[in-house]
N, C-alpha and C positions, 0 to 999 in steps of 0.2 A: 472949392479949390481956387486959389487965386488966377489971377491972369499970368504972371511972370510964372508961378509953378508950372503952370498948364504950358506954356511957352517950351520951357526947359526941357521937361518931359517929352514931347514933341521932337525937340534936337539932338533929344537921347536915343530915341526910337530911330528916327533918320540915320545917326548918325551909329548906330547899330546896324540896320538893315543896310547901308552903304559895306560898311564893315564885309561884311556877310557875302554881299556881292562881291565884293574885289578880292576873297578869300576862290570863291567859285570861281571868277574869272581868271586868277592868276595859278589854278591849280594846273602844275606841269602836265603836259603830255605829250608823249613821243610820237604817238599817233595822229593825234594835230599839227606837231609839227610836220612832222612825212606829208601828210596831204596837202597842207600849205605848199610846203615846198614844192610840190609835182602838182599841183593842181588838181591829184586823182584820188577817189575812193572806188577801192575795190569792196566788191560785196560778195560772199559767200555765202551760194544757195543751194537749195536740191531741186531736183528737177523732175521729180516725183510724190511729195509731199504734200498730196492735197487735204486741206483748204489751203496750208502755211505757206510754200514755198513750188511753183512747181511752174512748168512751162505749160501757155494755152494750145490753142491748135495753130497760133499764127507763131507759136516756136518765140514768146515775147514770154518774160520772168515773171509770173502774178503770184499774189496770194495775200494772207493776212499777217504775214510774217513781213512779207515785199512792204505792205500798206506802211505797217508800225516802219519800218526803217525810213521809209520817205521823210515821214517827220523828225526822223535823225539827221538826215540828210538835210535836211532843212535848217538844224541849227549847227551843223557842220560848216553849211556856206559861212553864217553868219560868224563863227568863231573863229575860222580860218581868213574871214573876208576875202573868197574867193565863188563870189556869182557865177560864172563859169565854172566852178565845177564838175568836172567830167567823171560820172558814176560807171563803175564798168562793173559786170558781175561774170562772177567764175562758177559753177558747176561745181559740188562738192561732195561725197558720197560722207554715211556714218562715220566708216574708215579712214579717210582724209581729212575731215574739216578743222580737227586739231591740230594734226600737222602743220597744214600748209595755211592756219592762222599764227603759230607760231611761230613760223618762219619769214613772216612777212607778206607770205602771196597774196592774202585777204587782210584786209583791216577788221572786220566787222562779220560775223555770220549769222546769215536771218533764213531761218528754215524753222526745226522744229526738235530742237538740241534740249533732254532733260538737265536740267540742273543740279549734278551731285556732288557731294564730298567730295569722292574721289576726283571729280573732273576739278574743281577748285583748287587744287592741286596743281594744275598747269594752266589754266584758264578762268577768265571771270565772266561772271553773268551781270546782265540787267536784272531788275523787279521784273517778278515774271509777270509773263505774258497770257499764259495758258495754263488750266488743268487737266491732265487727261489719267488715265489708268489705262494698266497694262493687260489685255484680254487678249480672245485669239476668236478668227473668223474658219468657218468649218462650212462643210456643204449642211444641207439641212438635212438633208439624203443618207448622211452620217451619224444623224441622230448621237452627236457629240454631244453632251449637256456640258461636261466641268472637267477641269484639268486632269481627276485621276480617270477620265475617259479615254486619254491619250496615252495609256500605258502600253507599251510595244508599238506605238505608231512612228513612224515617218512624222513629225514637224520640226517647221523652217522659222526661222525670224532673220531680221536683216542684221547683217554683219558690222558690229562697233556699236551695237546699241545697249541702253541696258534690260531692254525686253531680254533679248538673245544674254544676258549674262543671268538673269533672273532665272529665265530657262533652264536653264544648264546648272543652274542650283537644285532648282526644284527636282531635275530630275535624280541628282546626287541622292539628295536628299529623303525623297519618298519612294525612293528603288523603282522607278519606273519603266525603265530603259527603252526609253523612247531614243531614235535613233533625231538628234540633232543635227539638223543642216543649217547653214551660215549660206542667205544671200545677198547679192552685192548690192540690192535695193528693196524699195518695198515691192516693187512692180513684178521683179522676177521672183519676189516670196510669193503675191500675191496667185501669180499666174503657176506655180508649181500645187495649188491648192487647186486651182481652176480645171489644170491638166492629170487630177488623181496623182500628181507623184510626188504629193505630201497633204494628209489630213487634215494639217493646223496652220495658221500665221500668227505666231503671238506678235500681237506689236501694240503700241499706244490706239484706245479704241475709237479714237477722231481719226487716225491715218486707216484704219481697218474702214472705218466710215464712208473714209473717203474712195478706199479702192472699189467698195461694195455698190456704190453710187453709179459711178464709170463704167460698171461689169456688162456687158450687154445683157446677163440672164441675172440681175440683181436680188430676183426676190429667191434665189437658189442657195443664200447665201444665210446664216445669221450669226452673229458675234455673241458670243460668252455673255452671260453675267457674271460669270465669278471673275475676277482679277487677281495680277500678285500684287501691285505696289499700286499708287497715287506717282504721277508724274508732273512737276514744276516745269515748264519751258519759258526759256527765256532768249534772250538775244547774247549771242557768246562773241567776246572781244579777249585782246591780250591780257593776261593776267598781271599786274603789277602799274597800271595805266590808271592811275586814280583820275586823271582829267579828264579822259576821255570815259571811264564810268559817269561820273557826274554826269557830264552832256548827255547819252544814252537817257539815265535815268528821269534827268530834268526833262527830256523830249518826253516819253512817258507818262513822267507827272501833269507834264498839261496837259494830252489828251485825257488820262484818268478826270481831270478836275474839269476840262471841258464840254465832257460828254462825246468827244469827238470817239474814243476809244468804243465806247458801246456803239456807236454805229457804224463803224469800221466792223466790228464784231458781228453784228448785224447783217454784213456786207456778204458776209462769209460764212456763216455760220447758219442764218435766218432766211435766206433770199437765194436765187438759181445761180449756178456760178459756174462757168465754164469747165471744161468743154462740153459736156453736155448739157448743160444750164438745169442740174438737177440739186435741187434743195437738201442739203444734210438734214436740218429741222431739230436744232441743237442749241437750245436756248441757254443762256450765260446758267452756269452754275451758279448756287450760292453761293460754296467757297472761291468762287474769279472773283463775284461781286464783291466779295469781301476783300479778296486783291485791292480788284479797282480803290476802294474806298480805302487802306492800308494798304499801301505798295509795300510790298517782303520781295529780298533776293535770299531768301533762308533755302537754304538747301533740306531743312528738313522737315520730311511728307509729315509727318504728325503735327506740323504748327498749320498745316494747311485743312485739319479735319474738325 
C-alpha cells in the first residue's frame, strides 16, 4: 500500500470516527438540558433493595445500582459542564418510580427495575444491568418445595412488580387459589413470611437473597428453585430522551470494557456488604457475562438464555 493511499485512508477513518462523535455529542436531550439549567440530578432509589439500591445503617443511599449511576453521574457533569453538580436522591416504591419519573420528580431511576415490553411503553431502559429470576423465599419448617405447593396459601409479593403480576397469573391459571396479598415493599413482604402471615415472597431471587442475608434467624429461610420468568434489570429514564440513553449507555459501555463493572459486581455481590457485612456469595452469571461482553437493552428474557 502506498504512502499517500495509507495517508488518505487514515483521514477517512478520523474523519469518520469525528463524524460519529459530534453525532453523539449533539444528540438532543431534555434531560440534559433540565439539569444544566438547575445544576441538579435527581436520582430515584429504593430504600429496601438489597444489594442494588438500599439505605445502610448510617441512613446514606448505597448499593450496586447507586455504584453504576455514579459513573453516570460522572459523564453527566461532563456533558452538562457542570462540576458542581448537586446529586439529590428521592426514595421510590415499585408503585411510584414510574410515575414520578415521568413527571419530572426524578431524572434517572437506579434501584432494581425489570426491563419489559409493557414498561417500554412509557419508559426507557439502559443495557442491562442484571440477571435475576423470579422465585419465592418460604420458612424451611414449611417444607415448601415448588409453586404448586402454595395451593390454598396466604402469599405476598411487592406491589408494582412484575413478580406480583406473574403471581397472579399463575395463580389464574393452574387453579390454585392462593389468596394474593400486594406489599408496599420488599421488607414488609419479607417480614409477613417472618411473622406466619404469609407462606411465600415471590420476588426476583437476588432481592430474596438479600432479605435472607439481614434475617437474624437466616439459615430458617430457603428460596425456591423453580422460577416463573428470567428478569433484565436495568437503569430506567424518560422514555423518548435518546441523548440522554446514549450517555447512560456509553457510561456503561466503559465500565463493561474497563473491567471496572465486574468489580463493582464483586463489590456487591462477592464480598460483605452492609449492614451486616454478610456475603451474598453470587458470582456473575454466564448469561451477565455475556451482557458484559454484548451489552442488550432487549426486553426479551429468551435473548438472554
Amino acid at each position: 500500500m502506498g504512502g499517500a493511499t495509507f495517508k488518505k485512508l487514515i483521514y477517512l477513518a478520523f474523519v469518520s470516527l469525528l463524524s460519529v462523535a459530534t453525532v453523539h455529542a449533539q444528540a438532543p436531550s431534555d434531560t440534559l438540558d433540565k439539569i444544566a439549567s438547575t445544576g441538579v440530578l435527581t436520582i430515584g432509589h429504593r430504600d429496601t433493595s438489597i444489594p442494588f439500591s438500599y439505605f445502610d445503617d448510617a441512613q446514606h443511599v448505597v448499593g450496586f445500582s447507586i455504584d453504576l449511576c455514579a459513573r453516570v453521574v460522572d459523564q453527566i457533569e461532563v456533558a452538562t459542564k457542570r462540576p458542581d453538580l448537586q446529586v439529590k436522591y428521592v426514595p421510590v416504591t415499585s408503585g411510584t418510580r414510574i410515575p414520578l419519573l415521568a413527571n419530572g420528580t426524578i431524572d434517572i431511576e437506579c434501584g432494581s427495575t425489570t426491563n419489559t415490553i409493557e414498561r417500554q411503553t412509557q419508559v426507557a431502559f439502559s443495557s442491562t444491568t442484571y440477571l435475576t429470576t423470579s422465585n419465592f423465599v418460604s420458612k424451611k419448617a414449611a417444607a415448601i418445595r415448588g409453586f404448586d405447593d402454595l395451593k390454598g396459601r396466604t402469599v405476598v409479593s411487592t406491589s408494582g412488580t412484575t413478580s406480583l403480576r406473574l403471581l397472579n397469573e399463575l395463580n389464574v391459571r393452574k387453579e390454585l387459589g392462593m389468596q394474593v396479598v400486594p406489599a408496599k415493599d420488599h421488607a414488609e413482604a419479607f417480614l409477613m413470611v417472618a411473622t406466619d402471615r404469609a407462606s411465600a415472597f415471590v420476588m426476583d431471587d437476588v432481592l430474596l437473597a438479600g432479605q435472607v442475608a439481614n434475617a437474624r434467624d437466616a439459615e430458617s429461610y430457603q428460596i425456591s428453585q423453580e422460577f416463573l420468568s428470567v428478569e433484565p434489570y436495568a437503569i430506567m429514564m424518560r422514555r423518548g430522551d435518546l441523548g440522554f440513553k446514549q450517555l447512560v449507555d456509553s457510561a456503561l459501555a466503559d465500565m463493561f470494557r474497563s473491567g471496572d463493572f465486574d468489580r463493582v459486581y464483586r463489590k456487591w455481590f462477592e464480598t460483605a456488604i452492609p449492614p451486616r457485612n454478610i456475603n451474598l456469595n453470587l458470582p456473575m452469571s454466564a448469561a451477565l457475562k455475556k451482557v458484559v461482553a454484548h451489552p442488550s437493552d432487549s426486553a426479551d428474557t429468551a435473548s438472554y438464555q
